[in-house]
C-alpha positions as CSV (number, residue, x, y, z in Angstrom):
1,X,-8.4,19.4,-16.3
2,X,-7.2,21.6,-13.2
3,X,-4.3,20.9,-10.7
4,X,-6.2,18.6,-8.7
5,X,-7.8,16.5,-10.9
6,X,-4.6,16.0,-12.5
7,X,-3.0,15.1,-9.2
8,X,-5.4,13.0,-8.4
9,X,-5.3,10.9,-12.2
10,X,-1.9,10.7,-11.3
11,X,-2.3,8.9,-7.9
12,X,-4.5,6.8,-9.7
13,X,-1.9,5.4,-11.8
14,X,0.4,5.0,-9.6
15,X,-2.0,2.7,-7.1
16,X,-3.1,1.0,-10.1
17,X,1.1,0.2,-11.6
18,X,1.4,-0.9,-7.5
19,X,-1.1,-3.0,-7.6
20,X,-0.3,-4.6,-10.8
21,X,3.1,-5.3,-9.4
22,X,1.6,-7.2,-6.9
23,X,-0.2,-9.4,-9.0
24,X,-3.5,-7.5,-9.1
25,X,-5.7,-7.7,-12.2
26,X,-7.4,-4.8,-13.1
27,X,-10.8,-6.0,-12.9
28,X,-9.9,-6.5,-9.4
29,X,-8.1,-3.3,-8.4
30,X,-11.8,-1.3,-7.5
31,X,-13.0,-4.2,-5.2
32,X,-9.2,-4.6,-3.6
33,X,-9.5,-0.7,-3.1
34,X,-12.7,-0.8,-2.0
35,X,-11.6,-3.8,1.2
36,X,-8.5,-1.9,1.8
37,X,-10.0,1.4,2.5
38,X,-13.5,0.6,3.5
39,X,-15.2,2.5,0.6
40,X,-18.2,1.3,-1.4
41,X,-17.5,-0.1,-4.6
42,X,-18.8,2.6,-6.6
43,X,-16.5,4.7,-4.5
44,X,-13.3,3.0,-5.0
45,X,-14.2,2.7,-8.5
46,X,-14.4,6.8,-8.7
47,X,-11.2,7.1,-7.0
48,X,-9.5,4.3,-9.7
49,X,-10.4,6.1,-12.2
50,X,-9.1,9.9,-10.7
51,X,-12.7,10.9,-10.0
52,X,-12.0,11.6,-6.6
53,X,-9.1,13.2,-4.6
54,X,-6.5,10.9,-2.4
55,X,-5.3,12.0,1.1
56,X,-2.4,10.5,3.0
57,X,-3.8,8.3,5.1
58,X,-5.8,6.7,2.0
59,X,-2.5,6.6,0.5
60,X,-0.4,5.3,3.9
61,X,-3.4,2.5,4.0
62,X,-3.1,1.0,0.6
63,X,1.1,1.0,0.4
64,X,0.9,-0.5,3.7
65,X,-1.5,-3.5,2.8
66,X,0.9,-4.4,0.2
67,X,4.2,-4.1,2.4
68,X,5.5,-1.1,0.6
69,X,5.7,2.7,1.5
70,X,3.5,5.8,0.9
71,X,6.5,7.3,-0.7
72,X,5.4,5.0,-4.1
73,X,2.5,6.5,-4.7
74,X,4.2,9.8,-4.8
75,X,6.0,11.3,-7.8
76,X,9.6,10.7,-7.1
77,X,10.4,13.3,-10.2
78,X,9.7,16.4,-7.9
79,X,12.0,18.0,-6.3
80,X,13.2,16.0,-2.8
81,X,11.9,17.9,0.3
82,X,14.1,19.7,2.6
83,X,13.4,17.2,5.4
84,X,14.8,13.7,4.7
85,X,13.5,10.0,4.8
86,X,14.8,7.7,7.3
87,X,16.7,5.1,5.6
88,X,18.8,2.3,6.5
89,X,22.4,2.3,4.2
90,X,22.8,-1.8,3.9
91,X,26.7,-2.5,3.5
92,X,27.1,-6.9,3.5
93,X,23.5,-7.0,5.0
94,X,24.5,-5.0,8.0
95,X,22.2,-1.8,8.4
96,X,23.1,1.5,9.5
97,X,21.0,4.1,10.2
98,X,20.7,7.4,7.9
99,X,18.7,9.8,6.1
100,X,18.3,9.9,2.6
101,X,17.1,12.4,-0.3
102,X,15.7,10.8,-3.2
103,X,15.2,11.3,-6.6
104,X,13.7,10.1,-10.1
105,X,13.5,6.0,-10.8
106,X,16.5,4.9,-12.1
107,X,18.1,1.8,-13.4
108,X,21.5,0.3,-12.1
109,X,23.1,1.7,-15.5
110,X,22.3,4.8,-14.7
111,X,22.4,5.5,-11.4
112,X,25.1,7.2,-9.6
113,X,27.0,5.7,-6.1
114,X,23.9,5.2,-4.3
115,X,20.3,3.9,-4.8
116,X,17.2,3.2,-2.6
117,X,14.1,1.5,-2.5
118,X,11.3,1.8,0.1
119,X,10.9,-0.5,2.1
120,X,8.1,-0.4,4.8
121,X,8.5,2.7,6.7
122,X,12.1,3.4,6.3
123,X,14.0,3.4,3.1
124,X,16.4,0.8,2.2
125,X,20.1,2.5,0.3
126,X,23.1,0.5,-1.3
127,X,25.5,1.3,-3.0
128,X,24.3,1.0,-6.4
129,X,26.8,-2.2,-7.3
130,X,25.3,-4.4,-4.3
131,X,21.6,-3.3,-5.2
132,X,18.8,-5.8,-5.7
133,X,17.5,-5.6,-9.4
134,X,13.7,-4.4,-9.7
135,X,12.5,-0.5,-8.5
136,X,15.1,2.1,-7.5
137,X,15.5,5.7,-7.1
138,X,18.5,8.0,-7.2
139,X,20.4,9.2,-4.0
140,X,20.6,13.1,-3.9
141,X,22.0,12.9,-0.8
142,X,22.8,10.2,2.0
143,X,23.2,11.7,5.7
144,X,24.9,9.2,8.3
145,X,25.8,9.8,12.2
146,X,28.1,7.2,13.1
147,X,28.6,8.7,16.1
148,X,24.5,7.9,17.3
149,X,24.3,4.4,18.0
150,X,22.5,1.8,15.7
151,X,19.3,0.8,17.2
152,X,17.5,-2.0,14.6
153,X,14.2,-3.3,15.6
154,X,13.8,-7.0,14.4
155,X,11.7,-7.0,11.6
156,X,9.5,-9.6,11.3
157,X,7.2,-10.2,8.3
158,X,3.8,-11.8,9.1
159,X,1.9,-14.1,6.9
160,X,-2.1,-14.6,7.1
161,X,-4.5,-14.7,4.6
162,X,-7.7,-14.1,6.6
163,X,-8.2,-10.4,5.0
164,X,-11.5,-10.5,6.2
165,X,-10.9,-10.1,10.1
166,X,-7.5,-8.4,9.5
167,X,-5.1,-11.2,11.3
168,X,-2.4,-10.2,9.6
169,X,-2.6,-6.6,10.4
170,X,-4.0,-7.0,14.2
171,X,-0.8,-9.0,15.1
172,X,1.4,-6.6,13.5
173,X,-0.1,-3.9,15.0
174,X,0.5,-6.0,18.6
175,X,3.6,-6.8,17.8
176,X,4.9,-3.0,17.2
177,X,3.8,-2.1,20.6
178,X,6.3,-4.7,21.8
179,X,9.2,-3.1,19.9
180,X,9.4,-4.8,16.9
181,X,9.3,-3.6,13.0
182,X,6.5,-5.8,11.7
183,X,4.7,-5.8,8.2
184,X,1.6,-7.6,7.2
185,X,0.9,-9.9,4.3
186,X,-2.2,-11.5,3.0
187,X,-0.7,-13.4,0.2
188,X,2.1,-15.7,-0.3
189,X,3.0,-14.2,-3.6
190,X,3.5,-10.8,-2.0
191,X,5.6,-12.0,0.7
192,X,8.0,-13.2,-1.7
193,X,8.4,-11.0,-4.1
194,X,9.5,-9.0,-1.0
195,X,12.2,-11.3,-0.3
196,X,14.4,-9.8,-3.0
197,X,14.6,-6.4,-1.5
198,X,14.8,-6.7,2.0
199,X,16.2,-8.3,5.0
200,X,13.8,-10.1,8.2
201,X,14.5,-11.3,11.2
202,X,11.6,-13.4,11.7
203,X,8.9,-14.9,9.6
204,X,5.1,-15.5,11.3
205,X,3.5,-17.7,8.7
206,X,0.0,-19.2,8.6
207,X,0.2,-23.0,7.3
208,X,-3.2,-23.1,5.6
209,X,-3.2,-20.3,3.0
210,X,-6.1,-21.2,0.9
211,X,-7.5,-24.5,-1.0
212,X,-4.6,-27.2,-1.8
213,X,-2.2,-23.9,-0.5
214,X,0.3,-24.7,2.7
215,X,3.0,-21.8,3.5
216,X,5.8,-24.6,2.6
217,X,6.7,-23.4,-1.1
218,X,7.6,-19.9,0.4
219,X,9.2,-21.8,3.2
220,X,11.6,-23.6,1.1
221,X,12.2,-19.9,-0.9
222,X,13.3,-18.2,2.5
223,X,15.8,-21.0,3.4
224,X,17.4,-20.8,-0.1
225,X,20.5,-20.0,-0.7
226,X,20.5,-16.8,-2.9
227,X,17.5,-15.5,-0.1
228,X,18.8,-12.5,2.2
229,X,16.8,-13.9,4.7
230,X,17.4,-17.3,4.8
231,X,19.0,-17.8,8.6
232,X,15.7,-15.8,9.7
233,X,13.5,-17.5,12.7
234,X,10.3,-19.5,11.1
235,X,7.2,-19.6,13.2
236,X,4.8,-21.9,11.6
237,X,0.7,-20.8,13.0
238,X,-1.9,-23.2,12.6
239,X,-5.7,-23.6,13.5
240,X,-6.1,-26.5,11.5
241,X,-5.4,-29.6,12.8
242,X,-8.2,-31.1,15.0
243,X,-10.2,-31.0,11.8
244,X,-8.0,-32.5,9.4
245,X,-7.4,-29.6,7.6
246,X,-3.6,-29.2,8.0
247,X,-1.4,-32.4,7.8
248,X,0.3,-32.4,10.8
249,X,2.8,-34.9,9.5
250,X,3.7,-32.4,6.6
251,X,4.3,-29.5,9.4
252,X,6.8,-32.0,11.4
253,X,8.3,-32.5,8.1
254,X,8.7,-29.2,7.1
255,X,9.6,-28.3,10.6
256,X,12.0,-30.6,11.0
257,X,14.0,-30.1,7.5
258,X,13.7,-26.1,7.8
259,X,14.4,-25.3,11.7
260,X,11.3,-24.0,12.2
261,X,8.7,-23.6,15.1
262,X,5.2,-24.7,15.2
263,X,2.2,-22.9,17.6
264,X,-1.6,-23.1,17.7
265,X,-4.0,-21.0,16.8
266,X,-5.6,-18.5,18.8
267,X,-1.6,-17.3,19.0
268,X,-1.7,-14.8,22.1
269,X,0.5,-11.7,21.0
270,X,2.2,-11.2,23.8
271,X,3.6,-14.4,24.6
272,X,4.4,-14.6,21.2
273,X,6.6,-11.1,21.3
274,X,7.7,-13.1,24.6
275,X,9.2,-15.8,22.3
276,X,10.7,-13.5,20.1
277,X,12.6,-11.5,22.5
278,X,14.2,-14.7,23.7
279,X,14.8,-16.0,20.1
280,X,16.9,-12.2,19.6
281,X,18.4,-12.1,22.9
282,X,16.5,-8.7,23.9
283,X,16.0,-8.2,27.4
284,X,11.8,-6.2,27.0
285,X,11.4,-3.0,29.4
């Protein structure tokens, strides 16, 4: 086996361990690759199996589906490259900006002052006693400028399980031109595990999320107590209820009880962002 077929075995892996932490099977993981990247089957099933090479966009594409960053599907053991990763140090939940060289996986045992964890496209660091438990990697070294001022986008995670005409990822996309720092989701199950390791601003849920499947269990984890996130702004979206689908008295309910909001389907994206700049205080250019 040469240098590039071993490179590209080991991407392989590494998609497949990501997509097993996010619930995957593996008799699934060819047609998931295959809808994420717009390849045939017998194509993504080449590529699973190493048989073809990986290139960065491929790679941006399939972290990004599942909320994480390219920098996964990478082997952390090399070397850290002269040019760092933007990062965000989180000291009590407060962010600062900084850059950050990274090294192997570690565990909180091992680790030295610092650790970090991808998260989107910037890095999350803490100091290793505050880390969440779960995936982390070693600090080399951890750059900060207090003297350049602290600009945080809101970040705003957005729920939708519509995979086939991309909601998710279309309003995320719209609501990055306006400013904010927004990351898709297609499934509940993703969205919460994400919970853990990071730290929104604003959560755009669909209510219907499948058969006998309402967004309210992953409501009632973001408003509980041990949950980062908890104080975030709720948007409840719904298409659902001229035809009965959605229960209109379990949104009210659920609205009421977790200080949420409540808009219609078709949402218009910039109205919404509208919203959202109000809800945060910003003032939009």
């Amino acid at each position: 086996m040469d240098d590039t077929q071993a490179e590209s075995q080991a991407i392989s892996n590494r998609v497949r361990q990501l997509m097993e932490r996010h619930g995957v099977a593996k008799r699934a993981q060819a047609s998931t690759l295959s809808t994420v990247l717009n390849l045939s089957f017998s194509a993504a099933h080449r590529k699973m199996k190493g048989h073809l090479a990986w290139d960065a966009k491929q790679l941006q594409a399939i972290a990004s589906h599942f909320g994480e960053s390219a920098g996964v599907l990478v082997d952390s053991t090399e070397t850290p490259a002269e040019e760092g990763l933007r990062a965000e140090l989180l000291i009590d939940n407060e962010p600062y900006r900084c850059t950050v060289w990274t090294g192997r996986e570690v565990t909180k045992e091992s680790a030295g002052s610092f650790v970090a964890r991808p998260s989107g496209d910037l890095w999350h660091v803490w100091p290793t006693r505050t880390a969440p438990t779960g995936r982390l990697y070693d600090v080399k070294l951890l750059e900060i400028r207090p003297e350049l001022p602290v600009v945080k986008s809101p970040c705003v995670a957005i729920l939708d399980d519509d995979v086939r005409h991309h909601s998710a990822d279309s309003l995320a996309r719209a609501l990055g031109d306006h400013g904010f720092d927004a990351r898709p989701f297609s499934a509940a199950r993703d969205l919460k595990a994400s919970l853990r390791g990071n730290v929104y601003d604003a959560f755009i849920l669909d209510w219907v999320l499948g058969p006998d499947e309402t967004a309210e269990p992953l409501i009632n984890a973001i408003r509980a107590e041990s949950c980062p996130s908890r104080n975030a702004l709720i948007v409840i979206l719904t298409g659902k209820l001229r035809d009965g689908i959605a229960s209109e008295e379990d949104i009210t309910r659920v609205t009421r009880e977790h200080r949420c909001q409540c808009k219609e389907k078709p949402v218009r994206p910039s109205l919404l962002a509208a919203d959202l700049d109000a809800a945060f205080g910003r003032r939009a250019d």
